[in-house]
C-alpha positions in Angstrom: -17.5 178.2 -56.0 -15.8 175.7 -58.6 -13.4 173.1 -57.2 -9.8 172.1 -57.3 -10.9 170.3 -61.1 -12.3 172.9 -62.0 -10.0 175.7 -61.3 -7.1 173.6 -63.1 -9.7 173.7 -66.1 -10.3 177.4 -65.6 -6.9 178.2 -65.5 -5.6 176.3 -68.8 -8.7 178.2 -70.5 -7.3 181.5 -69.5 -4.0 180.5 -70.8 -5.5 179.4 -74.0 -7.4 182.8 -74.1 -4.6 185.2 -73.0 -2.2 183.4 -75.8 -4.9 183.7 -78.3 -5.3 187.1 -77.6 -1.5 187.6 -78.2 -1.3 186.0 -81.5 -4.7 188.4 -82.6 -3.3 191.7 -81.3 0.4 190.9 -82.6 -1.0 190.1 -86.2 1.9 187.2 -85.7 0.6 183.8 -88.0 1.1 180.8 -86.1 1.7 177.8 -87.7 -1.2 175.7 -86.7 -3.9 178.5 -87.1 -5.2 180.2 -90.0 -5.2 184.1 -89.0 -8.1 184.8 -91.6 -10.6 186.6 -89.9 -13.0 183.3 -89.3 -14.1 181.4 -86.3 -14.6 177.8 -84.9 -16.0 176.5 -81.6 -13.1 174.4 -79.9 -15.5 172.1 -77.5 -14.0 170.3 -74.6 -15.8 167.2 -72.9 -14.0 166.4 -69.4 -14.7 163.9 -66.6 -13.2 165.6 -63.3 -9.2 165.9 -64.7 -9.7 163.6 -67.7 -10.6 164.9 -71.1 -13.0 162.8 -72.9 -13.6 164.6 -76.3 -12.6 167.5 -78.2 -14.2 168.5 -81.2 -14.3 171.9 -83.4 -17.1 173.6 -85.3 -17.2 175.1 -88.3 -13.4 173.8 -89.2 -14.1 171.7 -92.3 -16.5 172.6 -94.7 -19.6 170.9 -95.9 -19.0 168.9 -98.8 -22.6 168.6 -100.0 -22.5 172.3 -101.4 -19.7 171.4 -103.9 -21.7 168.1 -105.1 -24.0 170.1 -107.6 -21.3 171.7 -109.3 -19.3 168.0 -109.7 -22.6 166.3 -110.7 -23.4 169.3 -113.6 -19.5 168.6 -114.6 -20.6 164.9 -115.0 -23.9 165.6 -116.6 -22.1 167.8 -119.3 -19.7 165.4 -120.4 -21.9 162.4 -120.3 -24.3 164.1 -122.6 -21.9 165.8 -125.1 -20.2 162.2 -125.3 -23.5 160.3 -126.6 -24.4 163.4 -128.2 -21.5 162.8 -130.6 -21.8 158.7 -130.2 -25.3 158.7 -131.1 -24.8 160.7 -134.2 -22.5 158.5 -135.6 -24.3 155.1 -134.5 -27.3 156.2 -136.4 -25.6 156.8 -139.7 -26.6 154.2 -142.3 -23.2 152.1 -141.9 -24.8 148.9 -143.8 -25.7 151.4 -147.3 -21.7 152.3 -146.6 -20.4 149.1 -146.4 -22.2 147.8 -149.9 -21.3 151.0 -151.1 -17.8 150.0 -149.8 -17.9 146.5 -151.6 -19.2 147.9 -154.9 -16.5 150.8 -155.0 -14.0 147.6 -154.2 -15.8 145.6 -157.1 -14.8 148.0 -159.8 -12.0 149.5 -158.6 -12.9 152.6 -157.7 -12.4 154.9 -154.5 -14.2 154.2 -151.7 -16.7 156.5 -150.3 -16.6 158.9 -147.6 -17.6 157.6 -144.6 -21.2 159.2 -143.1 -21.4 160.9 -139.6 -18.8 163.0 -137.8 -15.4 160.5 -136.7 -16.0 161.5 -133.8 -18.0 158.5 -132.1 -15.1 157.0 -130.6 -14.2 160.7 -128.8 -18.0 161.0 -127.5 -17.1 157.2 -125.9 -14.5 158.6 -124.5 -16.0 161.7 -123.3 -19.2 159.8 -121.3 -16.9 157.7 -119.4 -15.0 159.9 -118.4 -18.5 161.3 -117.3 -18.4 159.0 -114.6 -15.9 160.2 -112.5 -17.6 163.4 -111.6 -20.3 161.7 -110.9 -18.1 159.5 -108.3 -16.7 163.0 -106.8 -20.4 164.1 -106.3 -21.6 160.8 -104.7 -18.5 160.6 -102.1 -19.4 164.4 -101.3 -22.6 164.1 -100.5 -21.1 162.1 -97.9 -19.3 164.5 -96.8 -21.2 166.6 -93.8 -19.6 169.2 -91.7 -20.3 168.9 -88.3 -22.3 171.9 -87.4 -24.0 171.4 -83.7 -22.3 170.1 -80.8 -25.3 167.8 -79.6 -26.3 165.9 -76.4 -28.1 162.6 -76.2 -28.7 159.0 -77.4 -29.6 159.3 -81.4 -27.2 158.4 -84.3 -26.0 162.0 -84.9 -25.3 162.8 -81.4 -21.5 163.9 -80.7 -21.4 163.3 -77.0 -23.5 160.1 -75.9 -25.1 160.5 -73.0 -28.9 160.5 -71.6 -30.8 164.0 -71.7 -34.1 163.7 -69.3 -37.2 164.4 -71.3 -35.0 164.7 -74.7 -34.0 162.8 -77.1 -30.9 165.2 -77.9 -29.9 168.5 -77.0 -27.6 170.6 -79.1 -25.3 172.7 -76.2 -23.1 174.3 -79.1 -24.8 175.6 -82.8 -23.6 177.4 -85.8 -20.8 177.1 -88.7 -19.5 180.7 -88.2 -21.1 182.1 -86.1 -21.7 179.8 -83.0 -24.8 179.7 -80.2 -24.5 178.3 -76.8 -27.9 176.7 -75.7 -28.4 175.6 -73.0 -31.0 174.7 -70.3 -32.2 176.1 -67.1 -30.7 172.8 -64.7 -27.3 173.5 -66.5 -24.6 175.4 -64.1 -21.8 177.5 -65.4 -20.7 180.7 -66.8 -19.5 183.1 -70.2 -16.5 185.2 -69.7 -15.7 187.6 -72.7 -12.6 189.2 -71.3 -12.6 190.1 -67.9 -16.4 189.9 -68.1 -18.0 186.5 -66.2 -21.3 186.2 -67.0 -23.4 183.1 -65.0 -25.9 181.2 -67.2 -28.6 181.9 -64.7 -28.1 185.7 -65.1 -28.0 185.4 -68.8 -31.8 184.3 -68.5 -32.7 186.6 -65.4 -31.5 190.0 -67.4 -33.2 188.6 -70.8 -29.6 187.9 -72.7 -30.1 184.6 -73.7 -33.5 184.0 -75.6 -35.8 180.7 -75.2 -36.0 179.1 -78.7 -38.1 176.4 -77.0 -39.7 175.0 -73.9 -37.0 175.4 -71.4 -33.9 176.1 -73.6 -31.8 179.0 -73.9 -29.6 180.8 -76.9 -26.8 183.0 -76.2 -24.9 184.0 -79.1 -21.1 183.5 -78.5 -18.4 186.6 -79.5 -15.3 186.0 -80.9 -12.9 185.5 -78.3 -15.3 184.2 -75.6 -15.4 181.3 -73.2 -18.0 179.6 -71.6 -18.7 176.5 -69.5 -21.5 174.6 -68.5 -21.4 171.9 -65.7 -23.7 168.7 -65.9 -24.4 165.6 -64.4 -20.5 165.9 -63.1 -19.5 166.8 -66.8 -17.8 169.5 -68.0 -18.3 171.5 -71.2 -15.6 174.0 -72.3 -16.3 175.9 -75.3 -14.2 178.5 -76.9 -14.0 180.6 -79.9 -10.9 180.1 -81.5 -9.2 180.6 -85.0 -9.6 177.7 -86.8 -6.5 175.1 -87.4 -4.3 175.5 -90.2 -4.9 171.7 -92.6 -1.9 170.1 -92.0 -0.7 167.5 -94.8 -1.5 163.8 -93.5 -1.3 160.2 -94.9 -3.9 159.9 -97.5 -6.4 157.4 -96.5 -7.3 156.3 -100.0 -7.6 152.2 -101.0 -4.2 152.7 -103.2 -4.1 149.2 -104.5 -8.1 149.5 -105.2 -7.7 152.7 -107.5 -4.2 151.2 -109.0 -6.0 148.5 -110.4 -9.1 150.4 -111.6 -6.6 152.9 -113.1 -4.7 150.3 -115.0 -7.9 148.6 -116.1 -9.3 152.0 -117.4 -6.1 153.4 -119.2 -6.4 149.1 -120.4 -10.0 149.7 -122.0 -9.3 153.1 -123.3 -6.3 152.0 -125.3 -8.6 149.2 -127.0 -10.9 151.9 -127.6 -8.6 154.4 -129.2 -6.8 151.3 -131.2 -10.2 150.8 -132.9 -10.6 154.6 -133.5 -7.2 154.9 -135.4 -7.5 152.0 -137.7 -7.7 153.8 -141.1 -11.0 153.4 -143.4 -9.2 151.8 -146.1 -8.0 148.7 -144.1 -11.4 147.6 -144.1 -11.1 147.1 -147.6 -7.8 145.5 -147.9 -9.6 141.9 -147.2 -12.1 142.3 -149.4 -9.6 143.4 -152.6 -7.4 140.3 -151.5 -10.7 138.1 -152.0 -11.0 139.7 -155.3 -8.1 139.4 -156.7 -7.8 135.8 -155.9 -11.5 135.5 -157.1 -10.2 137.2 -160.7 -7.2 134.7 -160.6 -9.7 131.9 -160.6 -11.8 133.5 -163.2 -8.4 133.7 -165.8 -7.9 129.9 -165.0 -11.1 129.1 -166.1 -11.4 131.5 -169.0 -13.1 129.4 -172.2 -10.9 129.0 -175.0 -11.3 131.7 -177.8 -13.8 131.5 -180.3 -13.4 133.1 -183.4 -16.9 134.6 -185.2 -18.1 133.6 -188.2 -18.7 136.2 -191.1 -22.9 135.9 -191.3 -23.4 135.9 -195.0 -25.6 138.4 -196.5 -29.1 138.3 -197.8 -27.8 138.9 -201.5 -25.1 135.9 -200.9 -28.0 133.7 -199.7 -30.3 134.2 -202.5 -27.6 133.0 -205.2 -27.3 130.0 -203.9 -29.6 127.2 -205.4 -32.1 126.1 -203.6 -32.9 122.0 -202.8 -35.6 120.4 -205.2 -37.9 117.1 -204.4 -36.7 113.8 -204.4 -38.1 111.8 -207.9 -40.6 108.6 -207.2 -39.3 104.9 -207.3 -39.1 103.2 -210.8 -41.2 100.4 -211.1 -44.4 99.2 -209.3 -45.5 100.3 -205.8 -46.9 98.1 -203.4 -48.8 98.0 -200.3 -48.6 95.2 -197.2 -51.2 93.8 -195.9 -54.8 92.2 -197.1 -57.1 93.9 -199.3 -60.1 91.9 -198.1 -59.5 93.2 -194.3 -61.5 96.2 -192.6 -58.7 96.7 -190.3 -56.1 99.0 -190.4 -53.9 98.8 -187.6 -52.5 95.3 -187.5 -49.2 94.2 -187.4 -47.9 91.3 -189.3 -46.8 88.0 -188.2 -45.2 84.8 -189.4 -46.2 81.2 -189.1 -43.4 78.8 -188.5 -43.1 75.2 -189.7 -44.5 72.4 -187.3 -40.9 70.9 -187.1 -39.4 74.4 -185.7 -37.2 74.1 -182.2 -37.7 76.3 -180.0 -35.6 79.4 -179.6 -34.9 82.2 -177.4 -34.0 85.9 -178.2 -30.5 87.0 -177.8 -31.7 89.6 -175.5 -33.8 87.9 -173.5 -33.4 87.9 -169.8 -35.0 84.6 -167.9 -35.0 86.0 -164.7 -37.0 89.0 -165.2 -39.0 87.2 -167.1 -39.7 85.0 -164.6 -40.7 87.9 -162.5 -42.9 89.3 -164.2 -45.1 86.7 -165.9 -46.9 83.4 -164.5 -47.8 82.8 -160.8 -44.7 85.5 -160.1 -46.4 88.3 -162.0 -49.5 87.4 -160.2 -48.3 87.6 -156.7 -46.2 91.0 -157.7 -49.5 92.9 -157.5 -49.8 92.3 -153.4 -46.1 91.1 -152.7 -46.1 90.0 -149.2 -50.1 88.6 -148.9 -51.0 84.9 -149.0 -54.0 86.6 -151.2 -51.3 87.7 -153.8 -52.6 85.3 -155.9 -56.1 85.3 -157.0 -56.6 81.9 -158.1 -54.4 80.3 -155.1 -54.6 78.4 -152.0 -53.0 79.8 -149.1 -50.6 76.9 -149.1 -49.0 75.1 -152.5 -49.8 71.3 -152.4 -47.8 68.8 -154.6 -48.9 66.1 -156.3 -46.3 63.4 -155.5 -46.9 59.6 -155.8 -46.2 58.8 -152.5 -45.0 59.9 -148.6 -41.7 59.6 -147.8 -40.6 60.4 -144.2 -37.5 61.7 -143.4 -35.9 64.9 -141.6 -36.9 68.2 -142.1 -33.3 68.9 -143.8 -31.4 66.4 -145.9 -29.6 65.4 -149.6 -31.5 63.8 -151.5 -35.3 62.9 -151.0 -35.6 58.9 -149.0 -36.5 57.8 -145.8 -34.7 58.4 -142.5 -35.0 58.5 -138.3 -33.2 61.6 -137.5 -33.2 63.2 -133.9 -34.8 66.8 -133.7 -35.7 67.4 -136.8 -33.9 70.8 -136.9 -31.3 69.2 -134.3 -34.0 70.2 -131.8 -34.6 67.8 -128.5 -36.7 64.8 -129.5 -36.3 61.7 -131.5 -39.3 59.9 -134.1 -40.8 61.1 -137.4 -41.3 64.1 -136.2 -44.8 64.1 -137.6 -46.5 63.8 -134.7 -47.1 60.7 -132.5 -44.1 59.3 -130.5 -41.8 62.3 -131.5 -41.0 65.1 -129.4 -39.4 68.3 -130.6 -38.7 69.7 -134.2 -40.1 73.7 -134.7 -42.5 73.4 -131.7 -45.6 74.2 -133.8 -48.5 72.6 -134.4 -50.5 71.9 -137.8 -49.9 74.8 -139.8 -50.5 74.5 -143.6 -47.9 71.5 -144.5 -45.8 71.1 -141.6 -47.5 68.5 -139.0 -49.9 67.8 -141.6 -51.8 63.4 -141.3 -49.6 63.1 -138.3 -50.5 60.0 -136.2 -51.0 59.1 -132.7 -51.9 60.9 -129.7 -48.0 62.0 -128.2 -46.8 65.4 -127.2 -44.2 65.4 -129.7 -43.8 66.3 -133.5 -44.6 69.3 -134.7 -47.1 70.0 -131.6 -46.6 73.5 -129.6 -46.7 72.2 -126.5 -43.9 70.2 -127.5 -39.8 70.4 -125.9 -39.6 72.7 -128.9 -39.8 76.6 -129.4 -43.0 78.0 -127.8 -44.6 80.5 -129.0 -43.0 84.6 -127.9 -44.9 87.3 -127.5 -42.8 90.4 -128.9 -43.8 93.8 -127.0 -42.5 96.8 -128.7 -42.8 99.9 -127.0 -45.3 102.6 -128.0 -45.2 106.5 -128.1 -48.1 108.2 -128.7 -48.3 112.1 -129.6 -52.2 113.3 -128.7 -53.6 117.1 -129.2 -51.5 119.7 -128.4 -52.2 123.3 -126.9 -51.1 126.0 -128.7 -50.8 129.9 -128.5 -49.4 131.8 -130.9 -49.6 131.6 -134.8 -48.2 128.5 -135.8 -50.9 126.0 -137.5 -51.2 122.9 -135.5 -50.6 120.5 -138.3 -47.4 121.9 -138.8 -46.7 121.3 -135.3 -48.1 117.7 -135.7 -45.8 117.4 -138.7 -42.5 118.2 -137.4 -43.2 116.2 -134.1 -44.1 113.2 -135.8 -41.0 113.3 -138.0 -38.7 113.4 -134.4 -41.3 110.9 -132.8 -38.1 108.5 -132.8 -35.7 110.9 -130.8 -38.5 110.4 -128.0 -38.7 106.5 -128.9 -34.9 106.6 -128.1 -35.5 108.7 -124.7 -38.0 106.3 -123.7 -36.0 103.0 -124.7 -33.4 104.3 -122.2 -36.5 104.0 -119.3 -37.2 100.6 -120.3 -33.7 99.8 -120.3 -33.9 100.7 -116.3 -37.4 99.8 -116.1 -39.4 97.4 -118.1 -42.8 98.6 -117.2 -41.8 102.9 -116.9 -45.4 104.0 -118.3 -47.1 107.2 -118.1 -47.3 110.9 -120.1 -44.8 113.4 -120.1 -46.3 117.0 -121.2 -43.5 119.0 -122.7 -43.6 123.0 -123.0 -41.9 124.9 -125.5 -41.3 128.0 -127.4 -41.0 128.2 -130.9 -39.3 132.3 -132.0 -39.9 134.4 -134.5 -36.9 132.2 -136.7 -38.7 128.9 -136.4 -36.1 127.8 -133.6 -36.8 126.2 -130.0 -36.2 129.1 -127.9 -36.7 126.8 -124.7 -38.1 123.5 -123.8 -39.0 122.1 -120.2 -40.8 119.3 -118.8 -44.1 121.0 -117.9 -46.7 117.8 -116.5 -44.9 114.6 -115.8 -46.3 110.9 -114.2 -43.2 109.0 -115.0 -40.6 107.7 -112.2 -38.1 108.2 -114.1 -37.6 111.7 -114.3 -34.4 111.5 -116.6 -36.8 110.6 -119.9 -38.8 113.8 -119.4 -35.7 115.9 -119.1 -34.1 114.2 -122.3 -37.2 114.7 -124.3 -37.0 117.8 -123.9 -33.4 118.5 -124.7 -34.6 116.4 -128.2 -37.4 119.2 -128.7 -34.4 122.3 -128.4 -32.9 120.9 -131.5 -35.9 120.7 -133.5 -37.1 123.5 -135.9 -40.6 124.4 -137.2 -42.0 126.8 -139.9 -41.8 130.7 -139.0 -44.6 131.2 -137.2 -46.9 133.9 -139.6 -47.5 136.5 -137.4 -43.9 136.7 -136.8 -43.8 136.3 -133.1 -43.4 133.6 -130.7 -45.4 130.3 -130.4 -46.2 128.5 -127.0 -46.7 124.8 -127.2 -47.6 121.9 -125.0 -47.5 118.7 -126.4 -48.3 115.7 -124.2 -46.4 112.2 -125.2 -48.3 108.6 -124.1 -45.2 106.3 -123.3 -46.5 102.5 -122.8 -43.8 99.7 -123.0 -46.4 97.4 -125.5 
């Protein structure tokens, strides 16, 4: 016995049957059904009096069988395409541009171009490759829903718990469709006025076990069946499947808009570069020429007429030159008979009473330079050994001491203050005086100075005391290197940039007067000679900002090609004290 729910649900079944039936044995097409002979399962899911799904098998089709087909369409064109593109891209294009020039030079026509013209079209053509092979990857997506199946997993159709299963398909098949089912499942098959139960299906041997306590029963066309579980209800019916009805596209239309217009964008660019003739390549280089033959006119030399080459009879007409004759009268020789020597040159004794006289050319002061004491000290300029017979300080000879300032007119006697307007007042040699240069006895300066004061000349005077300079030192020490670059090139090249890293590490000190430590910089050196990159590899330094711009130095250095034509690794460790 059903109840009240069910009977409503029998009831509109029939009436679904019985108008089917009508519209089969009439031959009359409806308009939502496609009369072609082929089936779906229509499955219904209802709670009591409330539908909760409805479904139909077999109605689309899978799109996974078409895929091949699109993805051999795609296949086809992408090959053919770089098929053609590859032909032409390996053509010998630079021989054809000289060939180009050289045809341009003299002004004859320019050769045919190698390859096909067809590179551009096999672009073109493996693109457009493409979009098969977006067809095939969207229908691989594409699966037709073949099983009406029970359970928890991701494929299920109808979510709900199956004891001892993890999914149970109740309805199987594309065309022709199979009702499974178990043996706790209620319900019944009607095929016309036939009702069948599910429980007699498997007493009289109708329904087939195609695994541990589940049933097939292959459905007919026209037949009905429902199954009753857990207080659900499962209609199923074989029905014509639904004529496709014309819907709203669910395509991104602003996505592929865009994409169109950037694709008909890039395709016009490409065919612009295919229909640029072969002679306008040319048209920039006769312009050059031309104004290159201009110049050449301009700068022509002016005509020179040739000279008729007499012949060799002309030639031997001509007199030829005779000797000069010897001088009348006595010849003489200079010199003294008596002397042995034959290479001395003459000179003239002047008269006692002669003055002096100079040369018109004669230049003092480069004379000056280079004789005496001057021409001495020339040979170690700079040395107070430059002269080999000299002191290391020049001492006069005067007739007497005068004391006076350091700076003044005219030699005489006076009491200045400071000596060089320093702070102190006396003779400044020492004894009561305070001040002048702040040094002590140093060759002349200071020199017999009296008394036992603080003052003068002394260093421990109000004057200048002495200032230790510290200038800051970079040292380069051995390098690592892989790779076939010689390290004495290496050496070379750093060495003549050792004052880009001076300049790095003068901007420490100028934060820090005591920044000390190493900084290990990595490089590569390519096949071109040129820093490929360069980065701090070991550093000890606090400031970090002198590592990173000695290495931005070493980027813009170059060194010799390397001989094996590859790539050099280098580390080169820099010792930064402040002096």
């Amino acid at each position: 016995m059903f109840d009240q729910s069910d009977n409503a649900c029998m009831k509109a079944s029939d009436a679904m049957t019985t108008r089917n039936h009508r519209i089969e044995v009439s031959s009359l097409h409806n308009e939502t059904e496609v009369q072609d002979g082929g089936r779906v399962a229509e499955v219904v899911a209802m709670y009591n009096d409330t539908v909760l799904d409805v479904q139909h098998l077999g109605q689309t089709r899978d799109g996974r069988r078409s895929a091949p087909r699109w993805l051999a369409a795609g296949g086809a064109l992408m090959l053919g395409g770089l098929a053609l593109f590859g032909h032409d891209a390996a053509q010998d294009w630079d021989g054809h541009a000289e060939a180009v020039k050289a045809a341009a030079e003299v002004s004859a026509p320019a050769p045919k171009a190698p390859g096909t013209g067809l590179g551009g079209l096999g672009f073109g053509l493996a693109m457009l490759g493409l979009v098969p092979f977006g067809v095939a990857a969207m229908r691989m997506q594409d699966r037709a829903r073949t099983a009406y199946t029970l359970g928890e997993g991701h494929d299920a159709a109808f979510h709900v718990a199956v004891p001892g299963r993890r999914e149970l398909p109740i309805v199987q098949g594309e065309r022709d469709h199979h009702l499974q089912f178990t043996a706790d499942m209620a319900g019944e098959v009607r095929i016309g006025d036939t009702h069948v139960t599910l429980e007699e299906l498997i007493r009289n041997g109708l329904a087939r076990e195609v695994e541990a306590g589940v049933y097939s029963y292959p459905l007919a066309a026209g037949a009905k069946a429902r199954i009753r579980w857990q207080g659900l209800t499962f209609f199923i019916h074989s029905v014509a499947p639904g004529r496709v009805i014309a819907r709203k596209s669910e395509i991104d239309k602003p996505f592929w808009f865009h994409n169109g217009l950037s694709a008909a964008a890039i395709g016009s660019l490409i065919l612009l570069t295919q229909m640029i003739p072969n002679e306008a390549g040319a048209l920039a280089l006769q312009e050059e020429l031309g104004d290159s033959r201009f110049v050449g006119y301009l700068a022509q030399p002016n005509e020179q007429k040739d000279e008729a080459v007499p012949s060799e009879e002309e030639q031997a007409d001509e007199p030829g030159g005779t000797a000069g004759e010897r001088h009348v009268g006595d010849e003489g020789k200079a010199g003294k008979k008596e002397s042995k020597q034959v290479s001395g040159r003459y000179a003239m004794r002047g008269p006692a009473s002669a003055v002096p006289k100079l040369a018109r050319n004669f230049d003092p002061n480069m004379d000056a330079r280079t004789t005496g004491v001057l021409g001495l000290m020339k040979a170690d300029s700079g040395h107070f050994m430059a002269s080999p017979f000299g002191d290391a300080f020049a001492v006069g000879n005067d007739n007497d001491d005068v004391w006076g300032q350091l700076v003044g007119k005219d030699i005489a006697e006076s009491n200045g203050v400071g000596g060089l307007g320093l702070v102190g007042s006396g003779r400044a040699g020492g004894g009561t005086g305070e001040g002048t240069v702040g040094l002590t006895s140093v060759g002349l300066i200071g020199h017999n100075r009296p008394g036992d004061g603080d003052g003068g000349l002394h260093r421990r005077s109000a004057g200048f005391e002495d200032r230790k300079t510290r200038s800051p030192q970079v040292l380069a020490t051995k390098a690592e290197v892989v790779g076939g670059l010689d390290k004495d090139l290496i050496r070379r090249v750093v060495r003549a940039h050792i004052n880009e890293v001076r300049y790095c590490y003068n901007q420490g000190l100028a934060k820090d007067a005591n920044l000390k430590g190493r900084v290990a910089v990595q490089f590569t050196i390519g096949g071109a000679g040129k820093v490929t990159s360069a980065v701090v590899g070991e550093t000890d330094l606090k400031d970090r900002a002198v590592g990173s711009c000695i290495a931005q130095a070493v980027k813009r250095w170059s060194f010799p090609k390397p001989a094996s034509g590859g790539a050099a690794i280098v580390t080169y460790p820099f010792i930064l004290q402040p002096g």
